[in-house]
C-alpha positions as CSV (number, residue, x, y, z in Angstrom):
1,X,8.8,-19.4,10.4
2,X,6.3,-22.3,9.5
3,X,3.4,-22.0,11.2
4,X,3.9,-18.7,12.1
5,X,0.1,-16.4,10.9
6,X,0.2,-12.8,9.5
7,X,-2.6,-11.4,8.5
8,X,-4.3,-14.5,8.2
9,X,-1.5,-15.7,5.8
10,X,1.0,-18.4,6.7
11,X,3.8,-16.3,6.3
12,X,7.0,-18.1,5.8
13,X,10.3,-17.9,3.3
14,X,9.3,-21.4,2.0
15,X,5.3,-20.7,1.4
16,X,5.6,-18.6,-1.7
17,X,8.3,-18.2,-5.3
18,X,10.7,-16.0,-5.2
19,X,12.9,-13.6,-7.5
20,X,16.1,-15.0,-6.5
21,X,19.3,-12.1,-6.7
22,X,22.7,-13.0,-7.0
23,X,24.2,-16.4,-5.5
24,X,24.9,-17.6,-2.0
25,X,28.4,-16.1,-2.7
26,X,28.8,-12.5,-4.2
27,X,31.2,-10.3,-4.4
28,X,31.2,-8.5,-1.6
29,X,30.9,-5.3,0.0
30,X,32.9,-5.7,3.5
31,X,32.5,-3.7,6.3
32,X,35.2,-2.1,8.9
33,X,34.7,-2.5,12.9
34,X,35.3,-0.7,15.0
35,X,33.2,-1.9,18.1
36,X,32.4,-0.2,21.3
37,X,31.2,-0.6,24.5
38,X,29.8,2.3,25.3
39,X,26.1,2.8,26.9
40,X,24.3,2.0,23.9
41,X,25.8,-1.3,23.6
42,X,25.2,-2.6,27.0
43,X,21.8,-1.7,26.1
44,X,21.4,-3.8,22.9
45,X,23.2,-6.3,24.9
46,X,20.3,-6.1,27.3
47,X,17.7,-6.4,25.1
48,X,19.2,-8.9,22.9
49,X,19.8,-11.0,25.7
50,X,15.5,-10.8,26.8
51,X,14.1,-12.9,24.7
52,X,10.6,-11.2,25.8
53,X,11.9,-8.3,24.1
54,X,11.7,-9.7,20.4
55,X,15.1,-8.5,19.5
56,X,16.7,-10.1,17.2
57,X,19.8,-8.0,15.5
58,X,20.8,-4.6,15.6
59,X,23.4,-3.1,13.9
60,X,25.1,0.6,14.2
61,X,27.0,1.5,11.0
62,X,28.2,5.0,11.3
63,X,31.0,6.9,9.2
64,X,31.6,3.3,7.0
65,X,32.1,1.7,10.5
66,X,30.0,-0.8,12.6
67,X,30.4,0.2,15.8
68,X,27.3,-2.1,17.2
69,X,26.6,-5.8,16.3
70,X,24.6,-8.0,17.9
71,X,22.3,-10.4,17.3
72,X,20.7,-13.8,18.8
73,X,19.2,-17.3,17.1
74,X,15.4,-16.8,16.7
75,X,12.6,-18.6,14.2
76,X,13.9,-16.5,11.5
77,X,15.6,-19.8,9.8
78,X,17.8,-18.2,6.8
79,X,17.5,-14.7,6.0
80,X,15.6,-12.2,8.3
81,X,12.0,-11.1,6.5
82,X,11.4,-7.4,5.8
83,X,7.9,-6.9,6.1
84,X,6.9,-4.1,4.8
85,X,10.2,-2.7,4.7
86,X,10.4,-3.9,1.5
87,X,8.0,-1.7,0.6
88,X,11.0,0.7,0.6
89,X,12.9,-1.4,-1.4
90,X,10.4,-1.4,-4.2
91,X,10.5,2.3,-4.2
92,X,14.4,1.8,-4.9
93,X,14.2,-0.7,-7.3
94,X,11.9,2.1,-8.9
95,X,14.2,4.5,-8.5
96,X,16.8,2.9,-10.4
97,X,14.4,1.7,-13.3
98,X,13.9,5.5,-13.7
99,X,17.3,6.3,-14.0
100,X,18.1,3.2,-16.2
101,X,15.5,4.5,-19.1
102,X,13.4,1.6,-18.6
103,X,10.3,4.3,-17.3
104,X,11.0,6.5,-20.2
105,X,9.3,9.7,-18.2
106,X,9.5,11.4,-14.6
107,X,7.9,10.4,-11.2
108,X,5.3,13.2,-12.0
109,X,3.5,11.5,-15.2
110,X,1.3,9.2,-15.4
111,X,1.8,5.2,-15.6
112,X,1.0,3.2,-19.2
113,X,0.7,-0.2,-18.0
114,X,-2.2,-2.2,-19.5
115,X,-2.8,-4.6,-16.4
116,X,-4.7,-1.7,-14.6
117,X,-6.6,-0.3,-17.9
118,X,-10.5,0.1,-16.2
119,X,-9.7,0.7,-12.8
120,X,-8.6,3.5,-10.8
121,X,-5.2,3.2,-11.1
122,X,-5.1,3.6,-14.4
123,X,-3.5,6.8,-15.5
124,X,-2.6,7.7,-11.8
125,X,0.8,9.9,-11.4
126,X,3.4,7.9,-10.4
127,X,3.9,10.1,-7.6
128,X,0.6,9.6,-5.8
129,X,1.6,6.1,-6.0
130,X,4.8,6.2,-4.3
131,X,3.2,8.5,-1.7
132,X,0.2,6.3,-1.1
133,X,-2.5,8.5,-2.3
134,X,-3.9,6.7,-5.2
135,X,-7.5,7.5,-4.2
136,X,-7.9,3.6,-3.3
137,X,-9.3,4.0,0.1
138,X,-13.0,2.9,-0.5
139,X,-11.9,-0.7,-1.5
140,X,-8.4,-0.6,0.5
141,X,-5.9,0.5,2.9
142,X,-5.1,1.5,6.3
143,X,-7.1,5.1,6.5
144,X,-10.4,3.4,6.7
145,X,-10.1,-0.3,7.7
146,X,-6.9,-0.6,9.6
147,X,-5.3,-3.4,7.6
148,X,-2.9,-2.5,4.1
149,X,-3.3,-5.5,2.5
150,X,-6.7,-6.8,2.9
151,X,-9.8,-5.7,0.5
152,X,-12.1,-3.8,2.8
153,X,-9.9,-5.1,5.6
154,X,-11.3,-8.4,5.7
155,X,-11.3,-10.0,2.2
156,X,-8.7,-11.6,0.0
157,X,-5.3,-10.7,1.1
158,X,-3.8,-9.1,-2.1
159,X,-0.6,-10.2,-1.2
160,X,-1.2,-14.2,-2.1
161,X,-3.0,-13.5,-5.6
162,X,-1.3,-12.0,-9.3
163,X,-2.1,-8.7,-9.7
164,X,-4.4,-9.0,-12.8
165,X,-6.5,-11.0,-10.7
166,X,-7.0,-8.4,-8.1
167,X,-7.5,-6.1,-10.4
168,X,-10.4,-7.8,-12.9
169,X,-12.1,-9.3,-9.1
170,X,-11.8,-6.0,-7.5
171,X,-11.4,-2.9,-9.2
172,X,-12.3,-3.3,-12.7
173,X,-14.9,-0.1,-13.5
174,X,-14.4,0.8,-9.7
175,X,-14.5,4.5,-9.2
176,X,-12.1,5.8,-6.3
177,X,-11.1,9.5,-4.6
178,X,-9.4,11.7,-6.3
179,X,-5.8,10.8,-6.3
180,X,-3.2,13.1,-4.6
181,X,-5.2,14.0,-1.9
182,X,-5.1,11.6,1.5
183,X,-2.3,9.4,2.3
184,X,-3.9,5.7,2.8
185,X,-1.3,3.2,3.3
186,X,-2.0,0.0,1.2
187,X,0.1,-2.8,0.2
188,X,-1.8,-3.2,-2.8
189,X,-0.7,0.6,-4.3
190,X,3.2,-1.1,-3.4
191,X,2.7,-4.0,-5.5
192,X,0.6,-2.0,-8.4
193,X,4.3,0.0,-8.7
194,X,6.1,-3.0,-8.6
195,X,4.4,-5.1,-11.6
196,X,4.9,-1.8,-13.8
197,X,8.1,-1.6,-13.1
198,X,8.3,-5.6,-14.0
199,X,6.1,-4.7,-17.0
200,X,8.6,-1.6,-18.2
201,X,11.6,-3.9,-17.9
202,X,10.6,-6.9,-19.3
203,X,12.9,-9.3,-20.2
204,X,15.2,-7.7,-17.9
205,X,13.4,-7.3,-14.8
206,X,16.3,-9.6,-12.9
207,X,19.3,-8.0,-14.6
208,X,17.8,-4.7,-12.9
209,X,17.7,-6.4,-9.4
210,X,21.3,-7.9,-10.0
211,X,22.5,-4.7,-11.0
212,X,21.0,-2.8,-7.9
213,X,21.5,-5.3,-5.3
214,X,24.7,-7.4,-6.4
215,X,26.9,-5.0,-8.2
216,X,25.7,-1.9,-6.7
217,X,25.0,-3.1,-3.3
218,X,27.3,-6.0,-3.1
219,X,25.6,-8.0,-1.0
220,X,27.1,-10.8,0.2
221,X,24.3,-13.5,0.1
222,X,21.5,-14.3,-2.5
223,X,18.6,-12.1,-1.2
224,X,14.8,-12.3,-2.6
225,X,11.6,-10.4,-3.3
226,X,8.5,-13.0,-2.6
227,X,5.9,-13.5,-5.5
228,X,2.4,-13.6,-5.3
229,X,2.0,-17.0,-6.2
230,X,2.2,-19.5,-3.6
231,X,3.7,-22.7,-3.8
232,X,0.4,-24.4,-3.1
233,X,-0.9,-23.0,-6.2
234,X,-0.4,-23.4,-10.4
235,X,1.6,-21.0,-12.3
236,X,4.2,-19.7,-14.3
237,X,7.2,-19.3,-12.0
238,X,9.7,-17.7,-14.0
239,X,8.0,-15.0,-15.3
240,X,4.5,-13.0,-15.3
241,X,3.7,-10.2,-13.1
242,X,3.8,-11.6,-9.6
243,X,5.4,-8.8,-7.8
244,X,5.3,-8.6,-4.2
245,X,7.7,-6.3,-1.6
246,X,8.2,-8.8,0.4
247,X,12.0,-9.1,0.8
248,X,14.4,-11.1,2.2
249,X,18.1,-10.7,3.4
250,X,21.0,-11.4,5.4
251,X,20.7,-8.9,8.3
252,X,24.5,-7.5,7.2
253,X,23.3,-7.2,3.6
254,X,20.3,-4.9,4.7
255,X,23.3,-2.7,5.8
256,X,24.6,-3.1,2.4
257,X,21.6,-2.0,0.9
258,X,21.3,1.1,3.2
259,X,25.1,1.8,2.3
260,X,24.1,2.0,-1.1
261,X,21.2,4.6,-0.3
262,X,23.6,6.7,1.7
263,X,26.1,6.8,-1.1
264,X,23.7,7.8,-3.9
265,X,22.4,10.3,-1.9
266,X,25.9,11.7,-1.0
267,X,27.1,11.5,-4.1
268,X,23.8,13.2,-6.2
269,X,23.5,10.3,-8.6
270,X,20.4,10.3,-10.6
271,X,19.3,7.5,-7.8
272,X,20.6,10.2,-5.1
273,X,18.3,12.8,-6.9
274,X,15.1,10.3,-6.9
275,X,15.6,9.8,-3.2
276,X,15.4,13.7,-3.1
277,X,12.7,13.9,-5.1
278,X,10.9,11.6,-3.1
279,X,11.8,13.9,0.3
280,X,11.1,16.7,-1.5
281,X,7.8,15.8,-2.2
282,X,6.5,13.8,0.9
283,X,3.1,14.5,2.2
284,X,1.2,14.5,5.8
285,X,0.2,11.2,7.4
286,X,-2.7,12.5,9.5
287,X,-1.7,9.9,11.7
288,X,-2.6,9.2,15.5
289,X,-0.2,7.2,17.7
290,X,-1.1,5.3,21.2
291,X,2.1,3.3,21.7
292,X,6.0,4.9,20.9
293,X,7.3,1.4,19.4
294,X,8.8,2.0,15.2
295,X,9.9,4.6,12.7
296,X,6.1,4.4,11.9
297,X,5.1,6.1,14.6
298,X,7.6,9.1,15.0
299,X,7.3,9.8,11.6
300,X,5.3,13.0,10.7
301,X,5.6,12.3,6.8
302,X,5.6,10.0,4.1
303,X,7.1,10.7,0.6
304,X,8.5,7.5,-2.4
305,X,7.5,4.3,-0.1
306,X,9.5,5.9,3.1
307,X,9.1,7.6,6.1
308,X,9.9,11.3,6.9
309,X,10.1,13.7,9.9
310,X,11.2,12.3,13.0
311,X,9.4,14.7,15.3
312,X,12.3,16.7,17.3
313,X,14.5,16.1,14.0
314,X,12.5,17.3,11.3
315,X,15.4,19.6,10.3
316,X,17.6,17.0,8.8
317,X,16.6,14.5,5.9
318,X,16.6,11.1,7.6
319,X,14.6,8.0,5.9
320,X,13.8,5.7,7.4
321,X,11.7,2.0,7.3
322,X,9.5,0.2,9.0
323,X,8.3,-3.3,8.8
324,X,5.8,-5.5,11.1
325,X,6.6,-7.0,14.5
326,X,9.7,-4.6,14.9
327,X,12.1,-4.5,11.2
328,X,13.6,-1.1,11.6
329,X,16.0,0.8,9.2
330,X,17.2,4.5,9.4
331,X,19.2,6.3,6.7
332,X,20.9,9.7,8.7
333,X,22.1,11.4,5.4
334,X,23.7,14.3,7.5
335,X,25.7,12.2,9.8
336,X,26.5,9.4,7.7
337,X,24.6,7.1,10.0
338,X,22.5,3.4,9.4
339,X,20.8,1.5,12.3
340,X,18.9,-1.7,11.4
341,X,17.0,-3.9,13.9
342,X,15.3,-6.9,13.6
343,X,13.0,-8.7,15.4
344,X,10.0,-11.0,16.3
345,X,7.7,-8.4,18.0
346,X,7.7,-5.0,19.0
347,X,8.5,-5.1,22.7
348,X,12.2,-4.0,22.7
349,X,13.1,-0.2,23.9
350,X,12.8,1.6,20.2
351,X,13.1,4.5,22.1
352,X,16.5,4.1,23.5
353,X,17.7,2.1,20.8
354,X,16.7,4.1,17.7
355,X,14.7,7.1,17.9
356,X,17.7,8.4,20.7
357,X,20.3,8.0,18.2
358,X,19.2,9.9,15.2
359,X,20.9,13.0,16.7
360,X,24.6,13.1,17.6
361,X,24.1,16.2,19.8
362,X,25.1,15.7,23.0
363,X,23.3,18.9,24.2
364,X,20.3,17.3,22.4
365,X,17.1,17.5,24.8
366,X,15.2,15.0,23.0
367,X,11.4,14.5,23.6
368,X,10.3,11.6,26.3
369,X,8.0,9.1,25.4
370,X,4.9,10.5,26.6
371,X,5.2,14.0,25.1
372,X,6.3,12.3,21.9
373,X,2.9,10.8,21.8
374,X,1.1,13.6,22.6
375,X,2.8,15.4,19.9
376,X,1.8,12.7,17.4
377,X,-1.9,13.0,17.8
378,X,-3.9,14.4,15.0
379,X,-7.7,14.5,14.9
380,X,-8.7,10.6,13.3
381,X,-11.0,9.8,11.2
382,X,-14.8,9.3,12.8
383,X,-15.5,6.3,11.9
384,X,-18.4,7.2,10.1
385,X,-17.4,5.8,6.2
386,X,-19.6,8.4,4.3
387,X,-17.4,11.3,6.3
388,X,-14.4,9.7,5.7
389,X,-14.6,9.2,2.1
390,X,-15.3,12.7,1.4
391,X,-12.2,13.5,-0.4
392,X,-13.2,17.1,0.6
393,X,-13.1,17.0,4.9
394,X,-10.2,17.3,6.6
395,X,-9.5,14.7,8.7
């Protein structure tokens, strides 16, 4: 991916240091097949086969099967990039550092970590955290400026500078909203959970990743979270807190991971009662929808770093991901379902491809495109910033 722009960031696997997990041979969890050819398949084969789509994988795994896999060469050299799937993945990682003792109190208290002491994180509930509604939204986030990871939408990109930088440049002594009440999608609130999970763990911030994503997981292949420390720049790469979600993977080990959610969940570990928690608790997006193209725009809800509420299937608990230019993941808890896509934009048929499989119902009379869009429509904000600050209008 040299060369390739994000945000105005070159964003590439060799740009930035890495956590590294595991080693280029673990082992391994390893899958069944059982593939058909069946309408759905002809259809990935389709849009696999269009390069203008931007497809690049997909994979069905359903009832500890894979029953669709296909996937073409693309400029993702080496494993596929999450975007801000891994956004998700942090809220895992947190999950398990929970139910490890390493955060010594519930989702529902309030954070100790001294990196954010003056600003207005400090003290926040981990909860509004995970649900994106740390009260951030005058300085960043998606509700007012349209961009989660740049400060008032056109700064610094937070994502390419340690978090105690951000926070003395940017937030020390800055007042923000009250926390807890508007969902305002920032990477920034992601990477604040991740450092204080690095901070809680300390010296064993990487046996927790090896025990999640190699033992737990088995993966089959070393996967990464990115730091925020570029290789172009000075600084201590083996420690420090330079957390970042970006993730990387093998597009069969993203299955793993998802395998591993399913299981907790099915099982009611303490990690299967986190992800609960986290659906139990999820909170309105107020979000408005022009195009029908990712999870992120079927999903009514947000709740722990996922998405909620596909509209039509709001009955049933499915997670489900989404990262830029088309990474996809869904979790069906009920019918023991993963799909995972990946891609290098968002122009292949998410409709047909996804959102049509998350029920098994044949007699299913699923919503078409156009009312699904008309359904997603909420009143936005106006534009004007002094109205949409005030923690106290609707929007």
């Amino acid at each position: 991916m040299i060369g390739v722009t994000f945000a105005g960031e070159k964003y590439c696997f060799d740009c930035m240091h890495k956590y590294k997990i595991g080693d280029k041979k673990n082992k391994t969890y390893e899958f069944e097949f059982d593939l058909q050819t069946n309408d759905l398949s002809k259809k990935v084969d389709e849009q696999i086969s269009n390069k203008k789509t931007g497809l690049v994988s997909y994979i069905l795994f359903e009832n500890n099967k894979i029953l669709v896999d296909q996937n073409r060469k693309s400029k993702y050299r080496g494993p596929y990039p999450s975007h801000s799937v891994g956004k998700s993945l942090v809220s895992l990682v947190t999950g398990y550092a929970v139910c490890s003792n390493y955060i010594n109190h519930t989702v529902f208290d309030r954070i100790d970590y001294p990196t954010v002491e003056g600003t207005l994180y400090e003290n926040q509930k981990l909860i509004n955290l995970l649900n994106m509604q740390a009260g951030d939204d005058k300085i960043i986030g998606d509700r007012l400026y349209n961009k989660d990871n740049a400060i008032k939408g056109k700064g610094l990109n937070t994502n390419t500078r340690p978090i105690k930088y951000v926070m003395k440049k940017y937030f020390k002594g800055k007042d923000g909203l009250e926390p807890g009440v508007h969902f305002n999608y920032s990477a920034l609130t992601t990477n604040v959970i991740m450092n204080y999970v690095i901070y809680k763990t300390g010296d064993e911030w990487n046996k927790l990743l090896h025990k999640i994503f190699v033992e737990d997981a088995k993966v089959a292949k070393r996967v990464y979270f990115g730091k925020s420390l570029e290789k172009s720049r000075s600084g201590n790469r083996k420690s420090g807190e330079y957390g970042r979600y970006s993730f990387y993977a093998d597009r069969y080990d993203y299955v793993r991971i998802a395998n591993l959610m399913l299981n907790h969940w099915k099982n009611d570990t303490c990690v299967g009662k986190y992800l609960k928690t986290m659906y139990e608790n999820r909170v309105d997006r107020n979000y408005e929808t022009s195009k029908f193209n990712g999870n992120h725009r079927v999903a009514l809800r947000y709740g722990g770093q996922f998405l909620w509420d596909a509209i039509g299937v709001e009955d049933r608990p499915i997670l489900m991901m989404d990262g830029a230019h088309g990474q996809q993941i869904v979790i069906d808890f009920d019918n023991n379902k993963i799909i995972t896509a990946h891609s290098v934009e968002r122009d292949y048929d998410y409709y047909s491809l996804i959102y049509l499989q998350l029920n098994s119902d044949t007699s299913y009379k699923p919503f078409n495109e156009e009312n699904l869009i008309e359904k997603m429509r909420v009143q936005p904000c106006t534009g004007k910033v002094l109205e949409c600050l005030d923690p106290a209008k609707e929007l």
